[in-house]
C-alpha positions in Angstrom: 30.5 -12.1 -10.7 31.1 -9.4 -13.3 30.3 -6.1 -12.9 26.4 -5.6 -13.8 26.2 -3.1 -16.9 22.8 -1.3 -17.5 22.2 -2.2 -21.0 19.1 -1.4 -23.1 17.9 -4.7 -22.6 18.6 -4.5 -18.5 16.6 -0.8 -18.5 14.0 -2.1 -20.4 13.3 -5.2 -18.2 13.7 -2.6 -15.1 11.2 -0.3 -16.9 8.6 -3.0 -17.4 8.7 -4.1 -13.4 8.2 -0.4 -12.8 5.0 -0.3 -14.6 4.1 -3.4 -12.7 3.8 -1.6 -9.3 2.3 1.3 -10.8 -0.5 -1.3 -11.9 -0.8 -2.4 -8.6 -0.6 1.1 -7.2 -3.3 2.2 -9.5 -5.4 -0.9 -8.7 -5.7 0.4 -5.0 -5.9 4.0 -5.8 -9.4 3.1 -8.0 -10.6 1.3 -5.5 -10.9 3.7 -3.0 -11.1 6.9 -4.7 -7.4 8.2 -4.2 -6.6 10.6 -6.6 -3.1 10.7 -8.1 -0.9 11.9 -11.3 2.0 11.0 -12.7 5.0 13.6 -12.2 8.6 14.4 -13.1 10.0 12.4 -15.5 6.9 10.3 -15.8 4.8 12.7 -16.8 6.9 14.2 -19.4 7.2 10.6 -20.6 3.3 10.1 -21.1 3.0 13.3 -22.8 5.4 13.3 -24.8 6.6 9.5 -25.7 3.3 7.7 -24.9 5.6 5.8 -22.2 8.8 5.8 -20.0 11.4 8.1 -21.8 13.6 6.0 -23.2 16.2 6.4 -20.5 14.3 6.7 -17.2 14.7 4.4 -14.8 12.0 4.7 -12.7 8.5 6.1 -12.2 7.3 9.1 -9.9 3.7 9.7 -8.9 2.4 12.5 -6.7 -0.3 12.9 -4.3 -1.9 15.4 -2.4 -1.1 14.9 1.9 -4.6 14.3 2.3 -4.7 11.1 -0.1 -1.1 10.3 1.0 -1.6 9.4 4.0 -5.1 7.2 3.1 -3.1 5.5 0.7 -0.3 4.9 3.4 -2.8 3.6 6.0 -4.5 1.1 3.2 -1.1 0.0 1.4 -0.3 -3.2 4.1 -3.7 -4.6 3.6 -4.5 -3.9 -0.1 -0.9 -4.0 -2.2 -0.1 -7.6 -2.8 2.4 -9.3 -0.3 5.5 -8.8 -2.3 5.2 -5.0 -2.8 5.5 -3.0 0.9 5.5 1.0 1.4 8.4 2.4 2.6 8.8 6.1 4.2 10.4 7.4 7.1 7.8 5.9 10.0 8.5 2.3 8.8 12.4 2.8 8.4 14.2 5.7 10.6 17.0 5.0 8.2 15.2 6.0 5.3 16.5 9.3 3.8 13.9 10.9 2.3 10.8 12.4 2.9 8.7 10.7 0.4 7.9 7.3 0.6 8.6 4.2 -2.0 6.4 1.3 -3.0 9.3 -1.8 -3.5 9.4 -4.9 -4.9 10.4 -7.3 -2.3 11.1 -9.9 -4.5 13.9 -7.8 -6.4 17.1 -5.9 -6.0 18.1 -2.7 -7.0 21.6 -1.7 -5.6 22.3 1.8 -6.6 25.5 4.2 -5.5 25.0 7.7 -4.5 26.8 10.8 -5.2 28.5 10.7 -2.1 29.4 6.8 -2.4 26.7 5.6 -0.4 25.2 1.8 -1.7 21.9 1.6 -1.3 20.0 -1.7 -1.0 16.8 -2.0 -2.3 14.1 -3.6 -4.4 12.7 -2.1 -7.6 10.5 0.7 -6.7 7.8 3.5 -7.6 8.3 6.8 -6.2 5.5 8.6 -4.6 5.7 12.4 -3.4 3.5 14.7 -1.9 2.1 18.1 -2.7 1.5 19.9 0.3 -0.1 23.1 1.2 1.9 26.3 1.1 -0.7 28.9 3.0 -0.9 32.6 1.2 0.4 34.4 4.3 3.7 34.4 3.1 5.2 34.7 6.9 3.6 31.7 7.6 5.1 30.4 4.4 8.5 31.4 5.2 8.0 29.6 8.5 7.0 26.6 6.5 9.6 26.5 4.3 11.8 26.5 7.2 10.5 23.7 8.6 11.2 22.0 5.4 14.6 22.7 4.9 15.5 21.6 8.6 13.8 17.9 8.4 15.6 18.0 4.9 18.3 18.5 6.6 18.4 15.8 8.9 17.0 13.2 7.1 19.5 13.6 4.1 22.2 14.1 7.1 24.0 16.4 4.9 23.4 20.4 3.7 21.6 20.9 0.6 23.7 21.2 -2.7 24.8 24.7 -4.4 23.0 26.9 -1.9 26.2 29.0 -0.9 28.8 28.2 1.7 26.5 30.3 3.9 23.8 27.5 3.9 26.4 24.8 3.9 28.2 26.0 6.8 25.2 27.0 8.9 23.9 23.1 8.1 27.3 21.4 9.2 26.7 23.4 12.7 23.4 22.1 13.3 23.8 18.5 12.1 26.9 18.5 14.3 25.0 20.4 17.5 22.0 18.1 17.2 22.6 14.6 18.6 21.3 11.8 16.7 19.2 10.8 18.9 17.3 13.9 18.9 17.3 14.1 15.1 13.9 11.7 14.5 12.1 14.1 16.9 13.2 16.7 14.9 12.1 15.8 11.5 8.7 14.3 13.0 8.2 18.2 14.9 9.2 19.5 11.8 6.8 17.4 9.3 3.6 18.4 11.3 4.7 21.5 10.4 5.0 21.3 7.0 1.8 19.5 6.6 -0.4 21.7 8.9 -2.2 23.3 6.0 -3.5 20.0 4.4 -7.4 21.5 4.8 -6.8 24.7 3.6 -9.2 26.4 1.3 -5.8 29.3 0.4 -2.8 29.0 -1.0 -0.5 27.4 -3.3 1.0 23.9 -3.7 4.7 22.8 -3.1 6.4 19.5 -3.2 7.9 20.5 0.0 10.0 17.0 0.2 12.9 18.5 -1.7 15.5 20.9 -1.7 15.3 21.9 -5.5 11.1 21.9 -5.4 10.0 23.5 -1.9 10.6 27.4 -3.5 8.5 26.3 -6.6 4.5 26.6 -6.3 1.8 25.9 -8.4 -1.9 26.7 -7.9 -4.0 24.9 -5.7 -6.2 23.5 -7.9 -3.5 21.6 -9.6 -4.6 18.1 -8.7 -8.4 19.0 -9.3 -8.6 18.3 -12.8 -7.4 14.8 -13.9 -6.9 13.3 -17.1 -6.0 10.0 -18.7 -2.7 9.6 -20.6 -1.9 6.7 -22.3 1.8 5.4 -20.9 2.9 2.2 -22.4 -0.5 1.2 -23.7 -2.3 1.5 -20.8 -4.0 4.9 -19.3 -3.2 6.5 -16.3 -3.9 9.7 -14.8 -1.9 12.8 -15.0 -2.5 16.5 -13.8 -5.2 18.3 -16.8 -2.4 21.6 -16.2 0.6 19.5 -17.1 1.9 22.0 -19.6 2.4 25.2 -17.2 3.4 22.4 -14.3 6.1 20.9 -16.3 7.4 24.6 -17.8 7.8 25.9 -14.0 8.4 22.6 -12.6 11.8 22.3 -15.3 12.0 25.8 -16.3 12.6 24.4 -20.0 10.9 23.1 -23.1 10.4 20.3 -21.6 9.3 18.4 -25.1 12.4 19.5 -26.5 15.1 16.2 -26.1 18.5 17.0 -23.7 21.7 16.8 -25.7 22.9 12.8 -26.1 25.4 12.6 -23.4 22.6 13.9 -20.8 20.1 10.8 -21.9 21.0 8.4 -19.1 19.5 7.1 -16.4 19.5 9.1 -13.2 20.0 6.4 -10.6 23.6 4.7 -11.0 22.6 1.3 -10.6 25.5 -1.0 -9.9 23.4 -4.2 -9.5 19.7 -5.9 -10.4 18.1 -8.9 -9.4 14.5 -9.7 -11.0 14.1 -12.3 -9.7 15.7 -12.5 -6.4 14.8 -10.6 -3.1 16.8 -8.1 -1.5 16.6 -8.8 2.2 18.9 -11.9 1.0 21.2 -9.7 -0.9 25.1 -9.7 0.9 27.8 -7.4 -0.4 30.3 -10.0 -0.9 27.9 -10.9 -4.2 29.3 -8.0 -5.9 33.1 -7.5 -6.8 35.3 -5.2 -4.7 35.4 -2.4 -7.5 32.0 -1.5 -7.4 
């Protein structure tokens, strides 16, 4: 087997099976009155290209906690069989705090930064705005919370935050034991979301490392509209303009110089049309 290349043809098929789940995503969301938006990349690709940009290679959606976790309790009965929600309460494993909606019956084999192969099916991203409350010591306490089940669910300290941060994280990943460390980001995610039905405050995607100091008003997911995105409408926050200036701190309509227009996930391998729960290693060659 050759080394899989991600050509424009590849990208576009990926794309397309993208939009698929978000269909299906959608279909659910409609029917029982879950509000969402597009975000990221996604949005910036329905308001300004009508679609995907032309080199993303993948779709993000974002929901407040509260319709979260109804659309997490409703995704096993209502998605179709061969697309399952995956967070960190239906993988331990799973190193992020948002959670993905995957094609079972693809694969999507993707390196990290740090080497890492990651298995997977094609997927749709979906993060959470939480509550930040106004008081900002309770805020501070929040964002603590956030960086420590961060922390140990990425198993490693955050990037360019100082060798302060960096050492200070290496001393409690290696204090913790692992099997200490689900408790941990479980204590610490109550925490985070412990504001979800407050009337004060701001919202933060509180999931990441480069979002949790950003905030945006509260209202933010109150006023929907629809944005065509490859020739079908879906919703996106009314406010995108001021959430995608604060959210990039850039003109975000203005296109990144050509060497920067490439996908963001290094895929190494994709399978359309073959699960990944049958995928083995020894398909691929030795210098991927």
């Amino acid at each position: 087997m050759t080394v899989f290349e991600m050509t424009d043809e590849n990208l576009r098929l990926l794309q397309l099976k993208c939009l698929d789940i978000l269909l299906e995503i959608d279909k659910v969301c409609k029917q029982n009155n879950i509000d969402y938006s597009l975000v990221g990349g996604s949005a910036i690709g329905a308001v300004v290209h009508k679609g995907f940009i032309p080199w993303d290679d993948d779709i993000d959606i974002v929901m407040n906690r509260t319709n979260f976790e109804r659309f997490k309790s409703l995704s096993k009965k209502e998605l179709p069989s061969n697309l399952m929600l995956k967070d960190f309460d239906s993988d331990n494993n799973f190193n992020l705090l948002i959670a993905k909606v995957i094609d079972q019956t693809t694969t999507c084999v993707t390196k990290s930064q740090y080497g890492e192969r990651i298995v997977s099916g094609v997927f749709v991203d979906i993060s959470v705005f939480d509550i930040v409350p106004s008081n900002k010591l309770l805020a501070l306490k929040q964002l603590f919370y956030s960086n420590l089940a961060l922390l140990f669910i990425n198993k490693r300290p955050p990037e360019n935050k100082g060798k302060v941060v960096k050492y200070c994280s290496l001393i409690a990943q290696s204090i913790l034991p692992e099997k200490y460390r689900y408790n941990v980001i479980k204590y610490s995610e109550k925490k985070i979301k412990a504001y979800s039905n407050s009337k004060k405050g701001n919202l933060s995607e509180l999931v990441f490392f480069n979002t949790n100091r950003i905030h945006f008003p509260l209202d933010l997911l109150d006023n929907i509209i629809m944005v065509k995105f490859e020739n079908y409408q879906f919703p996106v926050m009314k406010n995108y303009h001021d959430y995608l200036s604060l959210r990039y701190n850039r003109d975000y309509t203005i296109l990144p110089d050509v060497e920067e227009r490439v996908p963001h996930h290094n895929i190494v391998y994709l399978d359309l049309n073959e699960g990944f729960n049958s995928f083995n290693f020894k398909q691929l060659d030795n210098n991927i």
